[in-house]
N, C-alpha and C positions, 0 to 999 in steps of 0.2 A: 366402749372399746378403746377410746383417747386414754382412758384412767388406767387400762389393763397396759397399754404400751409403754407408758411414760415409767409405769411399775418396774415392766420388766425392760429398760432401759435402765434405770435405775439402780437394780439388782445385780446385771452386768455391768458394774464401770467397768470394768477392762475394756471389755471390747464395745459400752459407747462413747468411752476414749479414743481407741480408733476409726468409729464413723464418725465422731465430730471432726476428727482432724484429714481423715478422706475428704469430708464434705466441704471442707473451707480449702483444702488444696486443689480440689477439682474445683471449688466454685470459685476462690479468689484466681487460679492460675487461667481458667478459662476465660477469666474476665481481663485480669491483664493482657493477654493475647493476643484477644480479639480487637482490645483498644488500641495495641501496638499493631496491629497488623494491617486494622484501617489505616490507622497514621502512616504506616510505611508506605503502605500499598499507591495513598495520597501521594507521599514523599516520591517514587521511582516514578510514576504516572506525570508528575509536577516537571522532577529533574527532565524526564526523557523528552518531555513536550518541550521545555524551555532548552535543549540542547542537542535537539535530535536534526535539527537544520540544518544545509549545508547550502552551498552555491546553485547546485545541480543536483536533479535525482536519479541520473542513469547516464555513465560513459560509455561510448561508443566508440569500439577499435579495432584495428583490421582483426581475421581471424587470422590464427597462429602465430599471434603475436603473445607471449607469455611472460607473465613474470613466477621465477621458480619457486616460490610458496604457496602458489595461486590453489594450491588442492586444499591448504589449511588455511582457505579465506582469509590471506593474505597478500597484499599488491606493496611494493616496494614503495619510497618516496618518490615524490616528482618522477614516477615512471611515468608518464607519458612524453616527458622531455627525452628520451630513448626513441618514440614512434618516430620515423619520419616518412611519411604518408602512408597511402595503401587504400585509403577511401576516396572514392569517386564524386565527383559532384552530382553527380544523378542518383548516386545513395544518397548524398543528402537530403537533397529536394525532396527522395522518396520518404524518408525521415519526416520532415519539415510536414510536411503536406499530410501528416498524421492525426486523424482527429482529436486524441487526447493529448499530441505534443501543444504544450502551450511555448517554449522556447527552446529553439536547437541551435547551441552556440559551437561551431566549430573552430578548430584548431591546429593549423597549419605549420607544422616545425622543420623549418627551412633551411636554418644552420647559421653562423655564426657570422657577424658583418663585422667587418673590421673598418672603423672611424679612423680616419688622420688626423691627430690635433695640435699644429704647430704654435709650441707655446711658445719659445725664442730662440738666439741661435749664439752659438761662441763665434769670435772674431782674431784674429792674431795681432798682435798687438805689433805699432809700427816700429820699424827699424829691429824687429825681433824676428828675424828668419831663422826658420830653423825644421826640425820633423816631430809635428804632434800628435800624442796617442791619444784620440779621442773613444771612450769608452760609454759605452750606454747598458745601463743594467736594469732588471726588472726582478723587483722583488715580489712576494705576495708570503701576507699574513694572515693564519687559518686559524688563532686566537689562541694557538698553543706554542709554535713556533713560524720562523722566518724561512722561507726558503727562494734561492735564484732560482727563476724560472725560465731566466732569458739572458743572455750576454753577449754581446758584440764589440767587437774593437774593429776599430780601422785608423791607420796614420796617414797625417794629412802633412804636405811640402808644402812650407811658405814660402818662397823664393823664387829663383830665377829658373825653374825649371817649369821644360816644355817637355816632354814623351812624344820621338816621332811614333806612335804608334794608327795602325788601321781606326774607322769609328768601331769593328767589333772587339778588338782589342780593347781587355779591362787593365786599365795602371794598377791596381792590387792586384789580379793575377799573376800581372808581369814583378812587378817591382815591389809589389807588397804593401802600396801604397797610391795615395791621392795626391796632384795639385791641388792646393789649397782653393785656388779661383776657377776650378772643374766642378768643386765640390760646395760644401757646407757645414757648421757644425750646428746648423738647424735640430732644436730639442721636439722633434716629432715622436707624439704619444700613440699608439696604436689601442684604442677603445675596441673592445670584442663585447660586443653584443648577440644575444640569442635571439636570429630574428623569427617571426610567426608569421602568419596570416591567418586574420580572423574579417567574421562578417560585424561589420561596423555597429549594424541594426540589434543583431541577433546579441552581440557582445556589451551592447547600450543596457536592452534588458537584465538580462543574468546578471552581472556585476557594476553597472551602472560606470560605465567606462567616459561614457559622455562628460557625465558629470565633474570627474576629477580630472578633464582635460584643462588644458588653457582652450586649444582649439580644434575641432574634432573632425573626425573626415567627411566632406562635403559629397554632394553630386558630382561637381565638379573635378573631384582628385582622382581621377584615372589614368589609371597606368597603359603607359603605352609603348612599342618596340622602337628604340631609338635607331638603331641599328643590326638586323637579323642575322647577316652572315657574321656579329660581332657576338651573338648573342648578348645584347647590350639592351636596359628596360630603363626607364623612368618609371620609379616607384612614390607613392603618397608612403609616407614615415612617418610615425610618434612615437617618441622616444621618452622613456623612462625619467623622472626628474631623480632618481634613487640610484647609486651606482651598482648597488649590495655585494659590493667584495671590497678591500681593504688592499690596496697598491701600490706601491709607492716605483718612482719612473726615477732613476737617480742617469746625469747625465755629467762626466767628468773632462776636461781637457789637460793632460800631462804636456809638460816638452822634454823633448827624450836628451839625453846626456852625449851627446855630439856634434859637431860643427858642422855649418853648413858654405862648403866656400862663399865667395861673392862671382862667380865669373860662372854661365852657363856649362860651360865643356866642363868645367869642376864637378859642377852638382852633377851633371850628366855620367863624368865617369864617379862618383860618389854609387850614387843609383847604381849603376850596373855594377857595381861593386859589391852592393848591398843584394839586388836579384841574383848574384853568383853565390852569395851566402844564405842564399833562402829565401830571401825575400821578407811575407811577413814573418816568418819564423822565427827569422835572425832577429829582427826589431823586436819582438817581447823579450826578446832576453835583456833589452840593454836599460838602463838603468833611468830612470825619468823622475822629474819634478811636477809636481800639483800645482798648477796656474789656476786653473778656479773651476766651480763645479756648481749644480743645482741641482734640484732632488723637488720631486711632485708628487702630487697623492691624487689618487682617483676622482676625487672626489672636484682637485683643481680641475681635473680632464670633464668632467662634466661642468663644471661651474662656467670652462670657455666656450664649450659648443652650445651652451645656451645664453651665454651672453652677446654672441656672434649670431648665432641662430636665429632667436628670439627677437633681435633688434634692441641690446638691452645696453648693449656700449659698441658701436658701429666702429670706433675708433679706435676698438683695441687693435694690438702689432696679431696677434693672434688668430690661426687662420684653421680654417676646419676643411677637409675637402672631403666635398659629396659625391665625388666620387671615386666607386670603390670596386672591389668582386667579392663577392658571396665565397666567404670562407669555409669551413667545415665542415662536413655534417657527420654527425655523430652517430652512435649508434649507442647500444645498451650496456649496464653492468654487467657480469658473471658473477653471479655468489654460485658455491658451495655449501651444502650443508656441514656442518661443523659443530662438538662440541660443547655446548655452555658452560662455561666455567663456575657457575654458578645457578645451575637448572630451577633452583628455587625461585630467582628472582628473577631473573630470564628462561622462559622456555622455550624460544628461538634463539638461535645463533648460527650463523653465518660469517664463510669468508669470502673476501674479494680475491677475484682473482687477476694478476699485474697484465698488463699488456706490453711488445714489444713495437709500440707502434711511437714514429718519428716524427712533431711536427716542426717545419719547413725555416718556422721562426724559433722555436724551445732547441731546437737542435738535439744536443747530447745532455740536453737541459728537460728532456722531456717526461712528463710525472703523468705516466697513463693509465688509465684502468677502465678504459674504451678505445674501440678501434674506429679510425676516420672510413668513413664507408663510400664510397663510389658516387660521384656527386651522377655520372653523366651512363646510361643502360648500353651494355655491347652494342657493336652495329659489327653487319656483314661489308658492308663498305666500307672504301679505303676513304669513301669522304669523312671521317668522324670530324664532329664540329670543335670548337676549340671547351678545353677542358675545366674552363669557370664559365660564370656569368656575371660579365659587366653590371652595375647597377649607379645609374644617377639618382641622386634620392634629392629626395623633395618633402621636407623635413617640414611639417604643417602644424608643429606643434608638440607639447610635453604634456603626460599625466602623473598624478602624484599616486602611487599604489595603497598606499597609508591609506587614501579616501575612497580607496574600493567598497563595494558592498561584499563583501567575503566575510567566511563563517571567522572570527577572533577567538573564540572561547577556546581555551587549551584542550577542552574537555573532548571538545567535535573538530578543530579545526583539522582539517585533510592534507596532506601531504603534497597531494594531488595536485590542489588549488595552484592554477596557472599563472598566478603572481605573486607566490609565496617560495620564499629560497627554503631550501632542505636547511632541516637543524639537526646536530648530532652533539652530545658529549663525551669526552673522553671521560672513561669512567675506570679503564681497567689498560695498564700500560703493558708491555708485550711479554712479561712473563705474568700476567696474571694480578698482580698486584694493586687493590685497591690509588688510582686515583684522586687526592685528598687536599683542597675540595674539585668536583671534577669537573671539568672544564669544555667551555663550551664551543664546537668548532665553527669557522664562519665557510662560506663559500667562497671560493678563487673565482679571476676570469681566465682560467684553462681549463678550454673544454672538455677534455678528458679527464680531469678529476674527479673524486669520487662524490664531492660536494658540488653542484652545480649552481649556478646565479639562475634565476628565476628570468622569462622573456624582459628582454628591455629594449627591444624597437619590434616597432607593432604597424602590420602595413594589410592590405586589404585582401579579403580572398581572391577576389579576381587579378592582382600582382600574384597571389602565390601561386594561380592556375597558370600566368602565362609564363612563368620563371618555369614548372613543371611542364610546359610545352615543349622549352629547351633541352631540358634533363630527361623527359620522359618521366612516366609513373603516375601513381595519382599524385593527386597533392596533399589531401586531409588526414591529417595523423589521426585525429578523435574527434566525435562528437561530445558537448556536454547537453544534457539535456533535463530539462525542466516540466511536470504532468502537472495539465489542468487539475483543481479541486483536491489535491493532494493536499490538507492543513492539519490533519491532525497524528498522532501515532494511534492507529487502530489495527485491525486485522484485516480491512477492508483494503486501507492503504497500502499492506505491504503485497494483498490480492492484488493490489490495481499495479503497482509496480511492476510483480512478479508478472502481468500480463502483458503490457506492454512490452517488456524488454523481450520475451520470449515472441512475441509477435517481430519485433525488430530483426531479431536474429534469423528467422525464420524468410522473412520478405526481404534483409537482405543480405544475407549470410555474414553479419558483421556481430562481433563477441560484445554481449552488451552487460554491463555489471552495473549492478543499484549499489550507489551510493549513498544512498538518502539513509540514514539513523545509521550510517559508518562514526568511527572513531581508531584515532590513532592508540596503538599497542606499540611497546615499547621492545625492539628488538637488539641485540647484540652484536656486531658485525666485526671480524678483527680484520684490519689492513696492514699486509705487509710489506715487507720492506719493496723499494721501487727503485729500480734503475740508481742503484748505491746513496739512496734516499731510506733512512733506518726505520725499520716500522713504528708505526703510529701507535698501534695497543691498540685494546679492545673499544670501539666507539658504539654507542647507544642511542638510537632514531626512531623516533615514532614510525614504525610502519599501518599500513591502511588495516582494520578490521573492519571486512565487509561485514553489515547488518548487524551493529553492537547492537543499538538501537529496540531492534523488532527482537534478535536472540533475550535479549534482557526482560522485555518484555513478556515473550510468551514463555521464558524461564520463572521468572518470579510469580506470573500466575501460577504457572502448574506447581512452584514450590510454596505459594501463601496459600493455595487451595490445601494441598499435602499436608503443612504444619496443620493449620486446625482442624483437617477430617483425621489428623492423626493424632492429635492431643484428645480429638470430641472420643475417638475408637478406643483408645488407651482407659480415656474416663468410663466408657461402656463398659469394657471389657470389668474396670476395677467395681463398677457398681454390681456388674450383672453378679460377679467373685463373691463379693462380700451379703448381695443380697441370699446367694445360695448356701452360703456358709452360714449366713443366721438362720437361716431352712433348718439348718444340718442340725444346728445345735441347739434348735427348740424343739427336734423333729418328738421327742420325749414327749416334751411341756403338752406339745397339741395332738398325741396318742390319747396322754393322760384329759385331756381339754373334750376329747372325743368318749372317751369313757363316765367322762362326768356329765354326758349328754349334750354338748355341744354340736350342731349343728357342722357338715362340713359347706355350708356355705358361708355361715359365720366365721370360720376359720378363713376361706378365701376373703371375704373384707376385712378380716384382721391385716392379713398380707399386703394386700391390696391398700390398704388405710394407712398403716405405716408406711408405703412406700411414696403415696403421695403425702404425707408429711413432709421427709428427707426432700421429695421434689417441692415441696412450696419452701423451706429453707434455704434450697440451695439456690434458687429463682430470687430468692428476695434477696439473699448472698449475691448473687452477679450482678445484679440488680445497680445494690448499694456499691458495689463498689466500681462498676463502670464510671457510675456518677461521680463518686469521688475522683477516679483518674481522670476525670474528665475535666473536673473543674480546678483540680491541680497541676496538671503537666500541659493543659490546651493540646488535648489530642482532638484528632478527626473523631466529630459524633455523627454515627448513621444511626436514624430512631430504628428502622427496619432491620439491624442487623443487632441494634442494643434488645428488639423486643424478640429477635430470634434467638438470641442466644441464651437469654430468661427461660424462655419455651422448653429447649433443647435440654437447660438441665434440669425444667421440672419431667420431661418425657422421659430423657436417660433414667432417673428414678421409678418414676413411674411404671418405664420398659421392664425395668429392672425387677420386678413384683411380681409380674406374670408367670412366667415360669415356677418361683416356688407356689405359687395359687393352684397352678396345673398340679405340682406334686402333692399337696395334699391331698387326690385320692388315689395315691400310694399307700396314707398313712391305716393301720388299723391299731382299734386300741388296746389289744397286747402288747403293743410297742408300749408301754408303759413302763412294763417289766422288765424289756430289755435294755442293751447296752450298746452304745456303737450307732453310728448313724448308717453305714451298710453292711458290715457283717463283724457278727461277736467274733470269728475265729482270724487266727490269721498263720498262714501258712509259712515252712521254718524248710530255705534252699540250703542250708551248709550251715555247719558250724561254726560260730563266733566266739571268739574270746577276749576281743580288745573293743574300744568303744568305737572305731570305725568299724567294724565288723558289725558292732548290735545296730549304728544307725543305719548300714549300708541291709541288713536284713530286714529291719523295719521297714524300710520302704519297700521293698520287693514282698514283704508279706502282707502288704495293705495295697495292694497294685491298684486296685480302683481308684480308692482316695487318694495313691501318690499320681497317677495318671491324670486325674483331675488336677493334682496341684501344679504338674508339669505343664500342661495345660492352656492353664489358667495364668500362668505368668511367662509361658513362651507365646503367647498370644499381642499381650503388651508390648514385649521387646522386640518380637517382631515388628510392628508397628513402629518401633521406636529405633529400630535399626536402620527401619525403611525410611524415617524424618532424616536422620542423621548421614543417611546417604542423600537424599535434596538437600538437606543442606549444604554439603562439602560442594555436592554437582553445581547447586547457585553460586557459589562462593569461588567454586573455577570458572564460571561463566560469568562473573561481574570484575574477576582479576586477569580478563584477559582485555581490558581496553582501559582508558582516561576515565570514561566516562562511568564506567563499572567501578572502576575502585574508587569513584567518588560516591555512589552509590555505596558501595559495600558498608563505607564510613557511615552511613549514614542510617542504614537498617540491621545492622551488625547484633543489637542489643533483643530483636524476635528470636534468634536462634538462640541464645543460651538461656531467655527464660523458657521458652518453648522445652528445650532440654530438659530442664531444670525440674519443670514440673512434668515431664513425664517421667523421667525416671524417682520420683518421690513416690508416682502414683504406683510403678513398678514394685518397689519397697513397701509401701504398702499393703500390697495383693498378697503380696510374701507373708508379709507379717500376720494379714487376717489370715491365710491357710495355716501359719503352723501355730496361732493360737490356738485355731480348735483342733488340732492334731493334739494340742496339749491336755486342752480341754478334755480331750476325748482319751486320754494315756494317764490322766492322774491316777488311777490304781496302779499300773504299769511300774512308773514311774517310782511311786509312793514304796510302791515293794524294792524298786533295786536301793534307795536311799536304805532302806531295812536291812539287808543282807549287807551293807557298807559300802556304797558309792557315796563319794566325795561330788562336793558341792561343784567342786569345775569340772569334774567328771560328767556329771548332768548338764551342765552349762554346753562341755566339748560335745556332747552324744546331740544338742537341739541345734547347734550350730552347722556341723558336720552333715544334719540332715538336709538344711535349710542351702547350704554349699551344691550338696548332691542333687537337690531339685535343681536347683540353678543349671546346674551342668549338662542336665537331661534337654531342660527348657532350652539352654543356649545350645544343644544341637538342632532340636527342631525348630529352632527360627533359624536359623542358621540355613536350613532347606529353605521355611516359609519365605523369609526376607528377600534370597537370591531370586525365589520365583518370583515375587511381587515386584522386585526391582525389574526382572527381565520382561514383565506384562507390559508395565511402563514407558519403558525408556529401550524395548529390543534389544539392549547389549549391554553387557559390564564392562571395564575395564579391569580384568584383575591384575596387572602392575601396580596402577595409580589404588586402587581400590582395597587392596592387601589389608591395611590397616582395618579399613570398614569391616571386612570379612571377622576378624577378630574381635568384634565388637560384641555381636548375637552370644559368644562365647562368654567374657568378658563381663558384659553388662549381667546376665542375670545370674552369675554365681558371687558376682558382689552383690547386690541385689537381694537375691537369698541368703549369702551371710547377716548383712545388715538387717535384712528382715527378721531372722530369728533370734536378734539378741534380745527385744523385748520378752517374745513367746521362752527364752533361755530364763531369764530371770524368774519368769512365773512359775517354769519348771525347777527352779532351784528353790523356791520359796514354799514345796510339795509340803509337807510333814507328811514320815515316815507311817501317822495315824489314818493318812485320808485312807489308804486303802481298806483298813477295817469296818470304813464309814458307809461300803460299798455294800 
């Protein structure tokens, strides 16, 4: 029977030209695949383990506290620096006291402390009496541009002048100015810091705060009420060694262009002279000289208060005072949906929205895009307490945030992260316009800006409950929190996250989001123009993607499982095709095989025999060349998957035999005599007189046979339609974080061989149906070359057909595929999906063309004799 096969192998080259080249496309492509697939599968399993870490695996924050993308698993940057409290210390506790909480580090956002830090002072120089405009400015630089944030003038009298005025009487109300020896031109820096309250313990663990101290909070640092009807506290402080905004404090002394008599009643009616003209109004107008000036940078401001502080130069003139009141508190961004100006590359976009809110120091200087929020809760009494809170601090020490334990890697690091400043770049300037190259903004120390500095003085939760006793409210903006046994990325972990946090929410009605396998996405925001400050253009910020992580995860599963049961279905489909078609076109050989006394169960092991041949080739095929990939590109080797996948294509072959086994006892042996593998006749719908007409009747007269070939290759493409929609879907879900698109890079090269060799094997199917269409028309055919058909006329009439399958095929997958995707995945998107939809169409009428140029040439190569042969 080996000798009878190899003959009639043989005898057909044509078409064991096409099962050799099936058999190496299914067996090499199934075998690259699968090599690439391990490898990948390794590669996103490797990346997601080694980057899927963060500080904390679940934040905890009051309910109804939102940020506005929050439905499209998105959370703003340093949104938490917005919360300021709403959780209770007895939520906490209830938290803490959780058996699978291994660390619950809270977070108390209290508002902004303003430091005093007298670096030196202007003097008036002797025997120079006169009226000097002392100016003090505040700059700050956001790494694109410069802007005044802050500006103050006041004129200072050197001279003999005394103001009989009241003590509540101000000489600059009155007169528009200062006695020089009332006053000072003391260069006093105002440091605004973001103060917190955190638990010492709890905040040791999670990011190892201790560590990067000089010195850290004791037993001993407790806060306690200095003064109650003052609401006035002594608080324990640690302060930031890091300033993280760019400031420069520039301080000037002019002497104005006027004389000053020498005799009291002079300067006296001088003065009143000058308050009938306005006072200070009059004095800016008048014309001045630059005696000398100094100019600081933030960084000087921190270099003194811990020189001073620290006990680092005891000597310096430089003086810090610790005490202060609790400035600010802040409240949240407004975006807007808005947009993209470019959706492809962005598909969020957002705007800010201005605020008209004033503060007390920025004045008419003020650059807002949050509102200062109510430090102290209505009261029904006319007792209300006084409307800050004092604060003596007690300064125990500095940390360095660089030697945090926090997640660094761009890929994972969070936004979030409580000692990490917001980054944004300018990418897109306010008419749309490419940015080039684009530039990176930094954070200011105004609170209200839309870039905020990260905490930099750090004091204990129980200062931040007792500060919250005077203001009312809770105290704790958020929990961050850390689960026992959580090490690995599994499906188990994101089970145990998703439970806890829903248990949380439920025991204490507080909104709790997993952060654990997040990753920053990169969003769009435009900032407009602010209080006659010109807009900024479009800026670009890693916002939060909750669960890149696990999405990635049980995405690439479900689309590496898809890619090869839809390459192995495709292979099926083309074995089970082509093994039915050799059925078709021997079905003669083995009427006549039956008549010459042959046995039909010899005929079934003939089937049967060849097919496990084709499967021990194609097995030794995957075989050889995993191995070869193996040992040339260092891919991932699994023996279990290398010895399944051997198996797999000696079974698809195998599989593939059965069915025509079953049809031979179909066959009887007067088929010998006949012609046609299912009916000599073929039925004639309308008149044809051009060669789309004869190919367009040909098929509609052979319904069976064309029904099978539509079939038989809408079956592939469907499949193949259905990869190529996991694909695109993987590809939007690895391009929507850091960490995806480094991913993406990295396993980009399984989808187009994957492609590749599915639609070859498509093309194929094609080709094996309309060769034996040919096969089966050479009298046909042989007669129209007789009566005068041209050579591309023949070529146009097999093409034409090979088209027309295609188009039949690419409607019924065109059904198949949308249903198979809807099994899957519950829903399509047909906006985004448009394209795919076109595809089922698309792919098998090119397909079909391609497929029939071979079976075209064999038709063209008829002689007008074969049909007499018949």
């Amino acid at each position: 029977m080996i000798h009878f096969i190899f003959k009639n192998w043989i005898r057909q080259r044509e078409r064991l030209i096409l099962i050799i080249i099936g058999l190496l496309v299914m067996s090499i492509g199934l075998s690259i695949l699968v090599s690439i697939t391990e490898t990948n599968k390794g590669t996103v399993q490797n990346t997601l383990e080694q980057n899927w870490k963060s500080s904390y695996h679940i934040v905890v924050r009051p309910e109804g506290v939102t940020s506005l993308p929050e439905d499209e698993g998105l959370l703003e940057p340093n949104f938490l620096s917005g919360i300021t409290g709403g959780i209770s210390l007895q939520q906490y506790q209830q938290i803490k006291a959780m058996e699978e909480v291994d660390v619950a580090a809270p977070i108390a956002i209290l508002g902004y402390l303003p430091l005093s830090v007298k670096m030196d002072s202007f003097s008036s120089a002797k025997n120079e009496e006169g009226i000097y405009k002392f100016q003090y400015t505040e700059t700050v630089e956001n790494g694109y541009n410069k802007r005044i944030q802050a500006q103050h003038t006041k004129f200072l009298v050197s001279g003999p002048w005394y103001p009989n005025l009241s003590r509540r009487e101000n000489p600059s109300e009155t007169f528009g100015a200062f006695p020089w020896q009332n006053t000072s031109g003391e260069h006093v820096i105002i440091s605004r810091n973001l103060l917190v309250g955190i638990d010492p313990v709890e905040e040791a663990k999670l990011v190892g705060l201790d560590k990067a101290s000089t010195k850290y909070f004791e037993s001993d640092d407790k806060p306690f009420v200095v003064d109650k009807t003052l609401n006035q506290l002594r608080i324990p402080l640690l302060l930031s060694s890091q300033p993280f905004t760019n400031t420069n404090y520039s301080f000037q002394l002019e002497k104005l262009n006027i004389s000053l008599p020498d005799s009291k009643e002079e300067v006296q009616e001088l003065m009143e002279n000058i308050r009938d003209k306005g006072g200070e109004s009059y004095l800016k107008t008048l014309e001045s000289e630059k005696v000398t000036s100094s100019v600081y940078s933030s960084q000087d401001a921190y270099n003194s208060i811990f020189d001073r502080l620290l006990n680092k130069n005891e000597k310096s003139s430089r003086f810090v005072n610790t005490s202060t009141v609790l400035g600010e508190k802040i409240g949240p961004l407004t975006y807007k949906h808005n947009q993209s100006p470019f959706p492809e590359r962005w598909q969020h976009a957002y705007k800010l929205e201005p605020k008209d809110t004033i503060l007390p120091w920025a004045k008419d200087k003020t650059y807002a895009f949050r509102e200062v929020q109510e430090r102290f809760e209505e009261t029904e009494t006319t007792d209300r307490p006084n409307d800050f809170v004092r604060l003596d601090l007690n300064i125990i020490g500095a940390y360095d945030p660089s030697q945090l334990n926090i997640a660094k890697d761009p890929l994972t690091e969070l936004p979030m992260e409580t000692y990490r400043t917001a980054r944004a770049k300018l990418v897109l300037d306010d008419t749309g316009k490419p940015v080039n190259p684009p530039v990176t903004l930094k954070a200011t120390n105004n609170p209200l800006d839309f870039l905020l500095q990260p905490p930099t003085a750090l004091t204990s939760l129980e200062a931040a409950d007792k500060i919250s006793a005077f203001t009312g409210g809770e105290p704790i903006s958020a929990i961050r929190i850390k689960i026992k046994d959580v090490n690995s990325l599994t499906k188990g972990s994101q089970e145990k996250l998703e439970r806890v946090a829903a248990s949380i929410s439920k025991q204490t009605g507080l909104k709790a989001d997993i952060t654990l396998g997040s990753s920053p996405q990169s969003v769009l925001t435009f900032i407009p123009e602010n209080n006659s400050v010109p807009s900024l253009g479009w800026i670009e910020q890693p916002w939060v993607k909750l669960g890149s992580a696990f999405t990635i995860l049980n995405e690439t599963k479900l689309g590496y499982s898809g890619i090869i049961m839809t390459v192995l279905l495709v292979a099926v489909v083309y074995v089970f095709t082509t093994r039915l078609i050799s059925y078709l076109t021997n079905r003669k050989h083995y009427a006549l095989l039956l008549a010459f006394g042959w046995s039909l169960n010899q005929l079934k092991k003939l089937i049967i025999l060849e097919s496990v041949l084709l499967g021990l080739i194609a097995s030794m095929t995957i075989w050889a060349v995993q191995i070869i990939i193996h040992f040339l590109f260092n891919t991932t080797f699994s023996f279990a998957l290398f010895w399944l996948s051997g198996v797999a294509g000696f079974f698809i072959y195998f599989l593939g035999g059965i069915l025509p086994a079953k049809m031979m006892e179909l066959i009887k042996p007067y088929e010998a005599i006949k012609t046609g593998e299912i009916s000599t006749n073929m039925k004639r719908f309308f008149y044809s007189n051009n060669i789309l007409g004869v190919s367009f009747q040909y098929l509609f007269g052979k319904s069976r046979r064309t029904a099978i070939s539509i079939i038989s290759l809408a079956i592939p493409v469907t499949l193949l339609s259905y990869f190529i929609f996991i694909t695109f879907r993987l590809k939007g879900v690895l391009y929507t974080s850091y960490l995806g698109e480094y991913i993406a890079l990295e396993i980009g090269s399984i989808h187009y061989a994957a492609t590749i060799i599915a639609i070859i094997m498509a093309i194929l199917t094609t080709a094996e149906i309309m060769w034996q269409n040919i096969m089966e028309r050479k009298p046909e055919i042989s007669l129209l070359k007789a009566i005068g058909w041209q050579n591309q006329s023949v070529r146009k009439m097999v093409i034409y057909e090979g088209a027309f399958i295609g188009f039949f095929a690419g409607i019924l997958s065109l059904v198949l595929s949308g249903l198979l995707i809807l099994i899957t995945y519950k829903t399509i998107d047909f906006q985004d999906s448009l394209f795919l939809f076109c595809l089922p169409i698309l792919i098998p009428i090119t397909a079909g063309s391609i497929g029939s140029l071979f079976p075209a040439e064999m038709a063209v190569r008829i002689s007008p004799m074969e049909g007499t042969k018949k």
